[in-house]
C-alpha positions as CSV (number, residue, x, y, z in Angstrom):
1,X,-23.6,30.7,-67.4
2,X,-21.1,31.0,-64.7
3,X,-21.3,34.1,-62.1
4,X,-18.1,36.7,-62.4
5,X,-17.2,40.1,-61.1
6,X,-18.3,42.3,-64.5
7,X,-16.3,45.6,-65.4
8,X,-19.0,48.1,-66.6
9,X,-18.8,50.1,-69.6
10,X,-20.8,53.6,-69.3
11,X,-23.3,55.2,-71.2
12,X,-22.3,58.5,-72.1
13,X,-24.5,61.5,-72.8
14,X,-23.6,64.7,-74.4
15,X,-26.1,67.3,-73.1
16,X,-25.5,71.1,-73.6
17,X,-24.0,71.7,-70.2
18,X,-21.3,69.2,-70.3
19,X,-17.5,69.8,-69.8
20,X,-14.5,67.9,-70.6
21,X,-13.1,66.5,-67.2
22,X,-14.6,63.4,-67.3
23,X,-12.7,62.3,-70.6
24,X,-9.5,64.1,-69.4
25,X,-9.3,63.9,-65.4
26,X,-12.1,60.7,-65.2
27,X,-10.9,58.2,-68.6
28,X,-14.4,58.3,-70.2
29,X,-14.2,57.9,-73.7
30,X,-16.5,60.1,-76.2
31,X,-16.6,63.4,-77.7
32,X,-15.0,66.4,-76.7
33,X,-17.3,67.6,-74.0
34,X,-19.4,65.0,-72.0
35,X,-22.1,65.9,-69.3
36,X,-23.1,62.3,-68.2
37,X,-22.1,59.1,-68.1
38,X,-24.2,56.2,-66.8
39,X,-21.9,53.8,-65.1
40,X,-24.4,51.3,-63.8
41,X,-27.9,51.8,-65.6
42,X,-30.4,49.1,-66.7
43,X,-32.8,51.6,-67.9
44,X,-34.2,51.7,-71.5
45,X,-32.4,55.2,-71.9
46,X,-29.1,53.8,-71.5
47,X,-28.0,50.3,-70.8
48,X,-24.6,49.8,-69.1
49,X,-22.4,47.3,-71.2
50,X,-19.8,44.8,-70.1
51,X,-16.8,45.3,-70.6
52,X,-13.9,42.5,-70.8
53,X,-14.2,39.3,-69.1
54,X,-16.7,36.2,-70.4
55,X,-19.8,38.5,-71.1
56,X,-17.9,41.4,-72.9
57,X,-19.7,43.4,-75.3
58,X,-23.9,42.6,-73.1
59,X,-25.3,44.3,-71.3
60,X,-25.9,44.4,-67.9
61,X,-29.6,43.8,-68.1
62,X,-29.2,40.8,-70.4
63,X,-27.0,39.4,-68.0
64,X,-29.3,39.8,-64.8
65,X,-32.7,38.9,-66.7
66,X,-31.1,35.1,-67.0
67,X,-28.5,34.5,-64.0
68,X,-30.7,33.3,-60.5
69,X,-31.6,36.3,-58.6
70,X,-29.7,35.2,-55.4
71,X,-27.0,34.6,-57.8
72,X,-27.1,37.9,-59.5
73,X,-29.0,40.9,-57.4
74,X,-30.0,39.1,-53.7
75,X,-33.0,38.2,-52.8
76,X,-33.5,41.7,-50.9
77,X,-33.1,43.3,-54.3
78,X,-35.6,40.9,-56.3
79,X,-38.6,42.4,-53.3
80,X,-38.5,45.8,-55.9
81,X,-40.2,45.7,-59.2
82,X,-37.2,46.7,-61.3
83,X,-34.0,46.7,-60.6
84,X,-33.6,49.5,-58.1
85,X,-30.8,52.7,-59.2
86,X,-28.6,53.8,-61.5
87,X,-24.9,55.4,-60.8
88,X,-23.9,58.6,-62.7
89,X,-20.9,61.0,-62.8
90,X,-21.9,64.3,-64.4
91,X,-19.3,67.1,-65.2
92,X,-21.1,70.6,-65.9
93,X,-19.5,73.4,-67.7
94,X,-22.9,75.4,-67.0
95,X,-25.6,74.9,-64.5
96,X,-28.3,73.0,-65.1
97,X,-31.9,73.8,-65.9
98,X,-34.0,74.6,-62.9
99,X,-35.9,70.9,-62.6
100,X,-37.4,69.1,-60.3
101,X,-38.6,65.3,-60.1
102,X,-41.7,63.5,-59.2
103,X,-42.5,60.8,-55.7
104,X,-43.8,57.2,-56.9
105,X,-46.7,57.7,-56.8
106,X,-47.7,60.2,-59.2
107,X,-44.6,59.0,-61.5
108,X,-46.2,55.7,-61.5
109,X,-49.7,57.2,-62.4
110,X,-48.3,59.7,-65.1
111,X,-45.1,58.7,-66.6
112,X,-45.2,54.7,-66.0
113,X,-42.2,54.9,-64.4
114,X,-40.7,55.2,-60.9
115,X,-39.9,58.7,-58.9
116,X,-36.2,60.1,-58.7
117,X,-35.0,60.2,-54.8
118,X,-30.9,61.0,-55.6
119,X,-27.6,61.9,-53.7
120,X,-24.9,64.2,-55.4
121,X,-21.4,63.3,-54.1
122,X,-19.1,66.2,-55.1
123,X,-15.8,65.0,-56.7
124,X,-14.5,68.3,-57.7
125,X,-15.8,72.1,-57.2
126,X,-13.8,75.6,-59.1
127,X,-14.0,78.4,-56.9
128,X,-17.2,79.7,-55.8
129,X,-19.1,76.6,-57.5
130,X,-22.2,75.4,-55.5
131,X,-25.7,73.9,-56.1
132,X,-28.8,75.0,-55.7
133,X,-31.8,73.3,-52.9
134,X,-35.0,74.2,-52.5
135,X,-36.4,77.9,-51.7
136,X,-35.0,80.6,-49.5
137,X,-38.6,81.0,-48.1
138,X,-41.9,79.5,-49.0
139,X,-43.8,80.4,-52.0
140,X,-46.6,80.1,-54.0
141,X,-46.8,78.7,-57.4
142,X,-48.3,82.1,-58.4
143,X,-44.7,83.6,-57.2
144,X,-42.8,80.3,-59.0
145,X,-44.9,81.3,-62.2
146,X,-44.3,84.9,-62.0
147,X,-40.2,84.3,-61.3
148,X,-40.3,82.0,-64.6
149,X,-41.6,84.6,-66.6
150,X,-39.4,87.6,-65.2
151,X,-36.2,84.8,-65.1
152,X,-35.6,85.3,-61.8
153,X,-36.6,82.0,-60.5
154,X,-33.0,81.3,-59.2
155,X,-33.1,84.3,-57.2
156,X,-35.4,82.4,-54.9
157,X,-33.5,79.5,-54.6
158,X,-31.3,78.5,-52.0
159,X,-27.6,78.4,-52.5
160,X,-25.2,75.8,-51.0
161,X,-21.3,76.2,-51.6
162,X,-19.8,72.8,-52.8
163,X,-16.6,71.5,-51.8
164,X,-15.0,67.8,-52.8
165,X,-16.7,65.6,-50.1
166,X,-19.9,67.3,-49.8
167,X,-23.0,65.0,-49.9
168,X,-26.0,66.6,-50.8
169,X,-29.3,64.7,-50.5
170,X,-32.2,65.4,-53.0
171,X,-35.6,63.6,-52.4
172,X,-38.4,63.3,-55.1
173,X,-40.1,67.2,-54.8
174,X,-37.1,69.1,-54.2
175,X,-36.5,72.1,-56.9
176,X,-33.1,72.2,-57.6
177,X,-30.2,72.6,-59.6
178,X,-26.1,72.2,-60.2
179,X,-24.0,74.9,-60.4
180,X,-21.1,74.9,-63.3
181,X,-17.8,74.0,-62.4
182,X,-18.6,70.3,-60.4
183,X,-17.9,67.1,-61.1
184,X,-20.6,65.0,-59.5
185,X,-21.5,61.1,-58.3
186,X,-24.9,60.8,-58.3
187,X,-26.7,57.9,-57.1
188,X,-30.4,57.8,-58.0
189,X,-33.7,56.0,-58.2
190,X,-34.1,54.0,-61.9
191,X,-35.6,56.7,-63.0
192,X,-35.3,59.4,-66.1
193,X,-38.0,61.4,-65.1
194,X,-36.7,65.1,-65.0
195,X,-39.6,68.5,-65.1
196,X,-37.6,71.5,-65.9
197,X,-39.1,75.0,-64.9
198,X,-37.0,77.2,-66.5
199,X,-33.5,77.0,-68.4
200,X,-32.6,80.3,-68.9
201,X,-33.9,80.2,-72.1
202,X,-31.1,78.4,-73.5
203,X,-31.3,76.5,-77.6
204,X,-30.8,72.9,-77.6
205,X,-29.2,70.8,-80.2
206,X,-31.5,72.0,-82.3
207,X,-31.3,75.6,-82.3
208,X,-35.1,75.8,-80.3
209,X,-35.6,76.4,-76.4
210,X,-35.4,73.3,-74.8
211,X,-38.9,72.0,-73.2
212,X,-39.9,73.1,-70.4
213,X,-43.0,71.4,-68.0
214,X,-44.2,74.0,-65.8
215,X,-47.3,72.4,-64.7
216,X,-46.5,69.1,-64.2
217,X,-43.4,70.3,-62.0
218,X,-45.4,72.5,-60.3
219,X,-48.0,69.6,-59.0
220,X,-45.2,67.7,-57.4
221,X,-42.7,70.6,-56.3
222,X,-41.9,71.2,-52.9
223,X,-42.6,75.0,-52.0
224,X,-40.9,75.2,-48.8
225,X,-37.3,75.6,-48.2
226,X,-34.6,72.9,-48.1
227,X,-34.5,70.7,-44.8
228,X,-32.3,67.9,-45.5
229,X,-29.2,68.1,-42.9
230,X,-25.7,68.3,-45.0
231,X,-23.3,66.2,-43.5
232,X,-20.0,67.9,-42.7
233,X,-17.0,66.8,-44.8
234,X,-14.9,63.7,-43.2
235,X,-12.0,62.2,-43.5
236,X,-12.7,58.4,-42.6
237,X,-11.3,54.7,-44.2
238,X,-14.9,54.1,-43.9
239,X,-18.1,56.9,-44.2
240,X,-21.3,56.3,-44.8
241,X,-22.6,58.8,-47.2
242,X,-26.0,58.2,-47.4
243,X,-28.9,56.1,-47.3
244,X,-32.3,55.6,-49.2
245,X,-35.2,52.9,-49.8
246,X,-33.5,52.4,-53.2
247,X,-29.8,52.9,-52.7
248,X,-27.1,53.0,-49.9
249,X,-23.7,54.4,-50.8
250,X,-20.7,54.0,-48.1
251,X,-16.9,55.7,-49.1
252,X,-14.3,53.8,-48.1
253,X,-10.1,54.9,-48.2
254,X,-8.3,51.3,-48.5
255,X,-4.5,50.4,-48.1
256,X,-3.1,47.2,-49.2
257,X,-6.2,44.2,-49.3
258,X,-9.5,45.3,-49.2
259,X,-11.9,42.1,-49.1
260,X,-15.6,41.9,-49.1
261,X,-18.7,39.2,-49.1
262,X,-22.3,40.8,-49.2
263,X,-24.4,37.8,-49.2
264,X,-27.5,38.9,-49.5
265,X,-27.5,42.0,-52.0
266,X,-25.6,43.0,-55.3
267,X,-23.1,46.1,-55.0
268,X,-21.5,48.4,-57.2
269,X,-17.7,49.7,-56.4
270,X,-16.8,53.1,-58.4
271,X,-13.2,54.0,-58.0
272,X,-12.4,57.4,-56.7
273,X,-8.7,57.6,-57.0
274,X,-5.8,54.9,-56.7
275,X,-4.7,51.7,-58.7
276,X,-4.5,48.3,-58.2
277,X,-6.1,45.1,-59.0
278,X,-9.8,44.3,-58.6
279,X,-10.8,40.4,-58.0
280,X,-12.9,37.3,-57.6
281,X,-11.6,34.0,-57.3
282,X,-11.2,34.0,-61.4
283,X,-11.4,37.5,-63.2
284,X,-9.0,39.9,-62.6
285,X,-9.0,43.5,-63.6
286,X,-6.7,46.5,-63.0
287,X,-8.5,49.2,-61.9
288,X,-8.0,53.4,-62.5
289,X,-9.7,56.0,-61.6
290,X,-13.3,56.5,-63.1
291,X,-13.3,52.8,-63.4
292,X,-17.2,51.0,-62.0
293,X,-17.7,47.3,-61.5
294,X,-21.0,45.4,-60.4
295,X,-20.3,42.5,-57.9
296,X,-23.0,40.1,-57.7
297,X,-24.7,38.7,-54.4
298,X,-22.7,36.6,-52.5
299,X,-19.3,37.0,-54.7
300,X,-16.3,37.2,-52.6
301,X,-14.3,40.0,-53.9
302,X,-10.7,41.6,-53.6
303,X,-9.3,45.2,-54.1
304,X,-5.5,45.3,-53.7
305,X,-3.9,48.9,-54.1
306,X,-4.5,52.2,-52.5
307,X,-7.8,53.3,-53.7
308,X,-11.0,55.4,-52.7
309,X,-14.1,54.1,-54.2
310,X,-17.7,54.2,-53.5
311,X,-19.5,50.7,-52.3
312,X,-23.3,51.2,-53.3
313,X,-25.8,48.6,-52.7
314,X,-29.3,48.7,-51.5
């Protein structure tokens, strides 16, 4: 099976909160309102398909469980147990429920899986939308409990105006939640382990509250406030956005020829805005906006066009 650049078909996810940018500004395909789409996943929950080229119609995992590892991922990516993140966009007509997710260690011990360190890169933001970090002051869990109860747990939260560039970093512990009216990257551990605290009480699907998981959210939540820095907004041809164990996300504007070798490590490109070509030294693809591709190690590539687009690797 010969190695080639691989145009990724998303996972989309229809959750309550969803909006409708992503199929009209963002070229997703599915129903009228979607809330996620998993651009590069190889999680059980959603596996990220091919599409076009040799290998169109697998998926993603099928292809990297048989090419060789310095072939497919890198060598530096083989050293983690599974395969290390998963890329998002996520449109929200409402906020999301109050949540927060677990550190390894006790996701390992309780869930089987891995913990959730993430990034939100803001695409778009209405007027006055934001997201919500951590605590305004430190509390108690009695004080969390009570706010649940009274619905007032948001009250406590701290509120962080969002503007198109803003990079907001969440580690494993950190209550939080998006605001409506965003449209969101967001890069992640291979994880789908997600405690909500409260949800305002909203029916699912189903016509019932959605589940909440008080306790086990409150054994791994963070009580103080929010301490990550926030980078300020720049306008570079090349910005690092941020940087984890699992996943490293760089921004870069391009004009003309854009070419790339990583040798040692796989890397995802998710197009921000432009159009051009995409390339490796036999698949071509034109690229849009919206539009995510996984490069494998060592694959000289080519982007030709004006485009913005996120380079994530590990």
């Amino acid at each position: 099976m010969h190695i080639e650049l691989l145009k990724l078909n998303p996972v989309v996810k229809d959750y309550i909160w969803g909006g409708k940018k992503l199929k009209s500004v963002w070229n997703k395909k599915g129903g009228e309102r979607i809330a996620e789409t998993w651009e590069l996943s190889l999680h059980p929950d959603g596996l990220t398909k091919v599409e076009g080229g040799s290998y169109d119609g697998k998926t993603l995992k099928e292809l990297l469980d048989v090419w060789p590892v310095e072939k497919s991922i890198g060598k530096s990516a083989s050293l983690f147990p599974m395969f290390p993140m998963i890329v998002k966009l996520l449109d929200t007509s409402d906020k999301l429920s109050i949540q927060v997710h677990p550190n390894d260690d006790y996701a390992h011990k309780h869930e089987n899986q891995f913990g959730k360190n993430e990034a939100w890169y803001i695409l778009e933001a209405e007027e006055g939308a934001g997201v919500y970090l951590g605590f305004k002051e430190k509390v108690t869990k009695d004080r969390v409990k009570q706010s649940i109860e009274d619905g007032t747990l948001l009250d406590l939260m701290q509120f962080y105006p969002a503007k198109p560039g803003n990079v907001f970093y969440i580690p494993a512990g950190t209550v939080h939640s998006l605001g409506a009216g965003l449209t969101v990257a967001e890069i992640q551990q291979n994880s789908n382990v997600t405690y909500r605290l409260f949800d305002y009480n909203r029916p699912g699907k189903d016509g019932q509250p959605r589940e909440l998981h008080i306790d086990q959210a409150l054994e791994v939540a963070n009580l103080n406030p929010y301490d990550v820095e926030i980078p300020k907004i720049e306008k570079r041809l090349l910005r690092q956005i941020t940087t984890d164990r699992y996943f490293k996300v760089k921004e870069i504007t391009s004009s003309g020829i854009y070419k790339r070798k990583i040798d040692d490590i796989f890397c995802a490109i998710l197009f921000l805005d432009g159009n051009g070509e995409i390339t490796d030294s036999i698949t071509k693809y034109d690229f849009k906006k919206g539009d995510a591709y996984f490069v494998p190690a060592g694959l000289p590539f080519k982007i030709t066009g004006d485009a913005r687009f996120l380079e994530i690797s590990v």
